[in-house]
C-alpha positions in Angstrom: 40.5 3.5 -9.7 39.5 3.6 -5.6 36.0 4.1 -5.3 35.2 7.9 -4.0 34.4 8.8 -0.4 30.8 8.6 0.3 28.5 8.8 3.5 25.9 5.8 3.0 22.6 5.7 4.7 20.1 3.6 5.0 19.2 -0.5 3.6 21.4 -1.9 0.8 17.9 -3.6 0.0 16.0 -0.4 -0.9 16.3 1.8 -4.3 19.1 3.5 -4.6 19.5 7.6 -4.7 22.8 8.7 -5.5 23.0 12.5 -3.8 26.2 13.9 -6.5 26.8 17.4 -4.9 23.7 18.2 -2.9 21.9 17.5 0.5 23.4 17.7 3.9 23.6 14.7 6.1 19.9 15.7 7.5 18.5 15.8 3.9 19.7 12.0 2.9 18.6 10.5 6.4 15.1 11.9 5.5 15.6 10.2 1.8 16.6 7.1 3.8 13.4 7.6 6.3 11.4 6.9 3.1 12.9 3.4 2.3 15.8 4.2 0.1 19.4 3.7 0.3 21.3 6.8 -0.2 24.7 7.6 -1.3 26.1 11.2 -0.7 29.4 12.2 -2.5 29.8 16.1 -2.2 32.9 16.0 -4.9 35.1 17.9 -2.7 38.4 19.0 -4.7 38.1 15.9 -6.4 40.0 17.0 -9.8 37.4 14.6 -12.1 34.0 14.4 -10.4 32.3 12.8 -13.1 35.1 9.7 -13.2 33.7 9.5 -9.9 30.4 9.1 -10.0 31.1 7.2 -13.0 33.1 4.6 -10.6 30.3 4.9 -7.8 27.3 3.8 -10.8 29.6 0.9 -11.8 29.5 -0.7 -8.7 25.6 -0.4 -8.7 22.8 -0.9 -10.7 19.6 0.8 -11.0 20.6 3.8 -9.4 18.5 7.3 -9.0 21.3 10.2 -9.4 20.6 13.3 -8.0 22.3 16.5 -9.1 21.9 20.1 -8.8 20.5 21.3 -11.8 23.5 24.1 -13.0 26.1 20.9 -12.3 23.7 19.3 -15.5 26.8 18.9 -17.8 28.3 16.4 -15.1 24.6 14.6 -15.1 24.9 14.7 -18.5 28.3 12.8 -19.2 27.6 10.4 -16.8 23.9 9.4 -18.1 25.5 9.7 -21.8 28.4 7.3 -20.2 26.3 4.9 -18.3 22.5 4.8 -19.5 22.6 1.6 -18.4 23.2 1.9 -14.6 21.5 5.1 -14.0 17.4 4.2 -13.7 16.4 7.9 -13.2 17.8 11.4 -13.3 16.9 14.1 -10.7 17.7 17.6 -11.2 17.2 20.1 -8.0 16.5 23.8 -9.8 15.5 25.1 -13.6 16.9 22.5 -16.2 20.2 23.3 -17.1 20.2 21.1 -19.9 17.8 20.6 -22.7 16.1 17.1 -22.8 17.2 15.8 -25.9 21.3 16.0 -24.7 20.4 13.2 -22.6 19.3 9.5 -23.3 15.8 9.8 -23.9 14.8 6.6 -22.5 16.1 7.3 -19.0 13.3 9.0 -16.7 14.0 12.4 -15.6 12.2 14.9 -12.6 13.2 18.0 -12.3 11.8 20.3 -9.6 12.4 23.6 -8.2 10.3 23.0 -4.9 12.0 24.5 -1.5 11.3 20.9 0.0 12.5 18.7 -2.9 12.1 15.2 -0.3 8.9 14.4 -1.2 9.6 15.0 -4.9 12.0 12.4 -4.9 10.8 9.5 -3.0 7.5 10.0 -4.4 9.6 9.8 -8.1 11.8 6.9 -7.1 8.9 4.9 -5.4 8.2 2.6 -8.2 4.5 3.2 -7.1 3.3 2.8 -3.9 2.5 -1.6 -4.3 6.8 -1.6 -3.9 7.1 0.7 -0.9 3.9 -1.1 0.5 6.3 -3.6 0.8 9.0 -2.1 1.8 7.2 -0.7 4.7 5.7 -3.6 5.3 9.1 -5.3 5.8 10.9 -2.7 8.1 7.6 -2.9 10.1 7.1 -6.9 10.5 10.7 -6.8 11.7 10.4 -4.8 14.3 7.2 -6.9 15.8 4.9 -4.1 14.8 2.8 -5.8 11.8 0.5 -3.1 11.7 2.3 0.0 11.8 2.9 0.0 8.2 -0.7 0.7 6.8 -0.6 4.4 8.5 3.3 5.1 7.1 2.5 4.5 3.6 -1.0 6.6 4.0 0.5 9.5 5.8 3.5 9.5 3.5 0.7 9.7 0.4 -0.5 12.7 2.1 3.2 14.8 2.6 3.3 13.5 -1.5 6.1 10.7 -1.2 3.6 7.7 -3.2 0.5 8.0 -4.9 -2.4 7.6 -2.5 -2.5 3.5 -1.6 -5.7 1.4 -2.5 -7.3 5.2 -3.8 -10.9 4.1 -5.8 -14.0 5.8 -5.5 -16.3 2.4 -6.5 -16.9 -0.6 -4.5 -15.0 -3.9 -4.8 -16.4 -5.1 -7.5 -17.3 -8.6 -5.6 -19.0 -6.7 -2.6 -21.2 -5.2 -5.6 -21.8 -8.5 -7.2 -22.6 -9.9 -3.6 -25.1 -7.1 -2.8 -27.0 -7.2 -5.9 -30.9 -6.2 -4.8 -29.7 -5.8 -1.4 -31.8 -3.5 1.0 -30.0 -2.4 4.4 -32.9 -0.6 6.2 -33.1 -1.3 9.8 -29.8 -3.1 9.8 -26.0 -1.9 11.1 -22.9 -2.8 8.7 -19.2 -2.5 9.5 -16.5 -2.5 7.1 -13.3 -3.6 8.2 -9.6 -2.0 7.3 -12.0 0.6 5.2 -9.4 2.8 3.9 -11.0 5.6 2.1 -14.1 4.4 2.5 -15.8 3.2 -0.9 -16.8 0.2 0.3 -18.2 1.9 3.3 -20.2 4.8 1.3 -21.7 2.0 -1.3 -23.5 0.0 2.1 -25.0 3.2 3.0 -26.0 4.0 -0.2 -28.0 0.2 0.2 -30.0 1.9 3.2 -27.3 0.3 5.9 -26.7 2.4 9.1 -23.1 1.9 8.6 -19.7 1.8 10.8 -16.1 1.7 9.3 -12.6 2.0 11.0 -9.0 1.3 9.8 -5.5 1.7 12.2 -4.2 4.2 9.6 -5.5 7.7 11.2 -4.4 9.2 8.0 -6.8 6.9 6.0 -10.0 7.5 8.3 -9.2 11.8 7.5 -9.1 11.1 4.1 -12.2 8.9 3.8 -14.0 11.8 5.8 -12.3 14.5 3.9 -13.4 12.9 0.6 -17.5 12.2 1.8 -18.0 15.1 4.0 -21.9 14.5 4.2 -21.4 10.5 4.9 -24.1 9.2 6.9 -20.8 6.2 7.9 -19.2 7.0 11.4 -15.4 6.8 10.6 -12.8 6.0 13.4 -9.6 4.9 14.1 -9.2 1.0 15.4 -6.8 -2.0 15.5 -8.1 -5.3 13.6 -5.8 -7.2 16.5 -7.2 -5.0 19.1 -10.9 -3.9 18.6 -13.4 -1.6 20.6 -15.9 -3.8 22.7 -18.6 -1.6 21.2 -17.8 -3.0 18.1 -18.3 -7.1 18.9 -21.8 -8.4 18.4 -22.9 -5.3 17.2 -23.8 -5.8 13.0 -26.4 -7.5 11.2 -23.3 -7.3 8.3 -19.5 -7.4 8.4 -17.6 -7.3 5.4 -13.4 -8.0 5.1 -11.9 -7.3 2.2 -8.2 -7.8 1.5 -7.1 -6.6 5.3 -6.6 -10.0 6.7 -4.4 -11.1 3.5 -2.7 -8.0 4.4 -1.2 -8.9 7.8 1.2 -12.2 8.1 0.5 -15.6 9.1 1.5 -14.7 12.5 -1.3 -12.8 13.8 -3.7 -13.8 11.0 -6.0 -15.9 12.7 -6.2 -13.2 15.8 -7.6 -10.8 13.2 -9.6 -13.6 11.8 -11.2 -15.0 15.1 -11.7 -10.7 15.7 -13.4 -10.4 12.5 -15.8 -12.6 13.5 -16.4 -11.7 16.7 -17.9 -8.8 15.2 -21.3 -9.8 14.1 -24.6 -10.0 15.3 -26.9 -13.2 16.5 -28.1 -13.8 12.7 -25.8 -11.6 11.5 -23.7 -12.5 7.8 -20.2 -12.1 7.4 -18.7 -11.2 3.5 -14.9 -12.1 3.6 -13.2 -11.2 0.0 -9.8 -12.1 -0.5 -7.1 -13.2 -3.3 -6.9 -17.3 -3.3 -3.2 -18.7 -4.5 -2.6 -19.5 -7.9 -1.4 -22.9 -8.5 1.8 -21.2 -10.6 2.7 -18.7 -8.1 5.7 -19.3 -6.8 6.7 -18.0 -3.0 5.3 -14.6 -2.4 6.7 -12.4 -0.2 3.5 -10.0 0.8 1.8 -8.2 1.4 -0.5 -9.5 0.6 -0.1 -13.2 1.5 -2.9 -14.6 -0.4 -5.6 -16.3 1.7 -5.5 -20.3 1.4 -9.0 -22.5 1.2 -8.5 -23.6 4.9 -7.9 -20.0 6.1 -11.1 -18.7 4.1 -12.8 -21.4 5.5 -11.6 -20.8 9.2 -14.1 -17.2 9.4 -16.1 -20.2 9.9 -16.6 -20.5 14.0 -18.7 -22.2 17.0 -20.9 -19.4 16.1 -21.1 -18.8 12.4 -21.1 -21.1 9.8 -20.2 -21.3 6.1 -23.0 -20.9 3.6 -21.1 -20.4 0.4 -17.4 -20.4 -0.5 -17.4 -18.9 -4.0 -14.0 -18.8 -6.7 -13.8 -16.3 -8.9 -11.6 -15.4 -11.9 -10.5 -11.9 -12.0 -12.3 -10.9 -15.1 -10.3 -7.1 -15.2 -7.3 -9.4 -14.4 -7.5 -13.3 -15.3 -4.1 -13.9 -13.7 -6.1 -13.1 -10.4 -8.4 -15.6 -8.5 -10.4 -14.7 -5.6 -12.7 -16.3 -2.9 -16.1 -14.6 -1.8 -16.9 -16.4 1.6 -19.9 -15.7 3.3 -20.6 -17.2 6.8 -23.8 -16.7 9.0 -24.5 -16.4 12.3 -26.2 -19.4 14.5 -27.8 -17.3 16.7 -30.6 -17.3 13.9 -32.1 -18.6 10.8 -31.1 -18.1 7.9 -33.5 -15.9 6.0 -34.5 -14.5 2.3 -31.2 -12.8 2.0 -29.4 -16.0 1.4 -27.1 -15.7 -1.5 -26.6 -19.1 -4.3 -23.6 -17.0 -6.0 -21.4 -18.5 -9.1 -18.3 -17.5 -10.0 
């Protein structure tokens, strides 16, 4: 049978949302807004509806169907038909059907909110590591490889994805690394600090401490959640930084945000990293190393190579330590702690002999 009429939006390359009877043309461009590829079959006069959708989900696999909640015995039939093809069920208004009529093993939101958008991307995300990367994508292709830290945070915030990178400890490296550490009388900068725990655990250690990110939404957050922080949070571009900020810290620590941006502009952001500390000022740089059995990954992140670890070495600060690590919480995961110092001094007592 001919397949059904149906208005597409969006990438064939994003999850699939199958609209069967509801949303407007406005609704599914805001469903495609979100990274998603949207099919919208209204039904019409169509004398067998659910043969339709049927033919629609056997073109397709994995597919997110969307009904209104008092059309349930259609989403029933067709998840009862096709269990296999249909990866979630959506129903928009009170349940019309009782849970156990349909395949238990097939995920299932049901919401009655006004605005049901965020509901469903936020369902359909697959967490928000996958739309990280989808972002990421649609972002790097259009020449803007930064732009995609502030969509996923803001879209977090309306409810689309959990909230990206959200813990309230320290990387667990930057705590190994500051063991015994006192920061009175000395500035620190965190770099790409997201929602600040890295930030708030150096002014804990006595540091009078900065921190920016380029994701606005991220910087609001981190000051929403540590209303009496002593850290001055702002908005700033790795690949474009404030002079006020070069030269300026006895401590710079990078974690993760360099791995985060592609090859193309990494070394700009790594050369500005470094740019960024004091005369006998120390640099921390924490990334993810490869894994000899990785295959190609297709970031972000792009895990940081010796070389490029290596390379926050400069004409002005040199390598003291290059430390590997297993990922004890993870032992799939390796990870570099580099730490570089500034020649503009000597280095002193708080010289660091880590193991992994």
């Amino acid at each position: 049978m001919p397949e059904p009429n149906v208005d597409t939006f969006g990438d064939p390359a994003h999850p699939v949302i199958l609209l069967a009877g509801v949303g407007d043309a406005e609704f599914a461009t805001r469903l495609a807004a979100g990274a998603r590829y949207v099919l919208r079959y209204d039904g019409g006069d169509s004398p067998d509806p659910v043969a339709d959708v049927i033919g629609l989900l056997d073109r397709r696999t994995g597919v997110h169907l969307v009904v209104l909640a008092a059309h349930g015995e259609l989403a029933r039939q067709v998840a009862l038909a096709r269990p296999d093809r249909v990866a979630s069920l959506v129903l928009l208004g009170s349940a019309a059907i009782h849970p156990t009529a349909i395949d238990p093993t097939i995920p299932r939101l049901v919401t009655e909110d006004d605005d049901p958008v965020p509901a469903i991307l936020h369902h359909t995300s697959g967490g928000w590591d996958p739309q990280a990367d989808r972002l990421a994508a649609i972002a790097l292709a259009a020449g803007q490889p930064t732009a995609w830290f502030e969509q996923l945070y803001s879209s977090a915030r309306r409810g689309e994805v959990p909230m990206p990178w959200d813990r309230d400890q320290p990387n667990f490296l930057l705590t190994q690394w500051t063991e015994g550490l006192a920061g009175e009388g000395r500035r620190a900068l965190v770099v790409g600090c997201g929602l600040g725990a890295d930030a708030e655990h150096l002014a804990r250690l006595g540091f009078d401490t900065d921190a920016f990110d380029v994701s606005e939404t991220a910087i609001e957050t981190a000051r929403a959640r540590h209303p009496d922080s002593a850290v001055r949070y702002r908005t700033a571009d790795l690949l474009d930084p404030p002079a006020d900020l070069l030269g300026a810290f006895d401590l710079v620590v990078e974690i993760y945000t360099v791995q985060a941006l592609p090859v193309t502009v990494r070394q700009t952001a790594i050369t500005n990293v470094t740019r960024m500390v004091a005369p006998n000022g120390t640099l921390v740089a924490i990334g993810v190393r490869p894994y000899e059995k990785d295959g190609p990954i297709s970031g972000p992140p792009w895990p940081l190579s010796r070389a490029e670890i290596e390379s926050f070495g400069s004409s002005e600060l040199i390598q003291v330590n290059i430390v590997e690590h297993r990922d004890h919480g993870d032992p799939g995961w390796f990870h570099w702690t580099g730490e570089f110092r500034h020649v503009g001094g000597a280095p002193d007592d708080q010289d660091r002999d880590e193991t992994a």
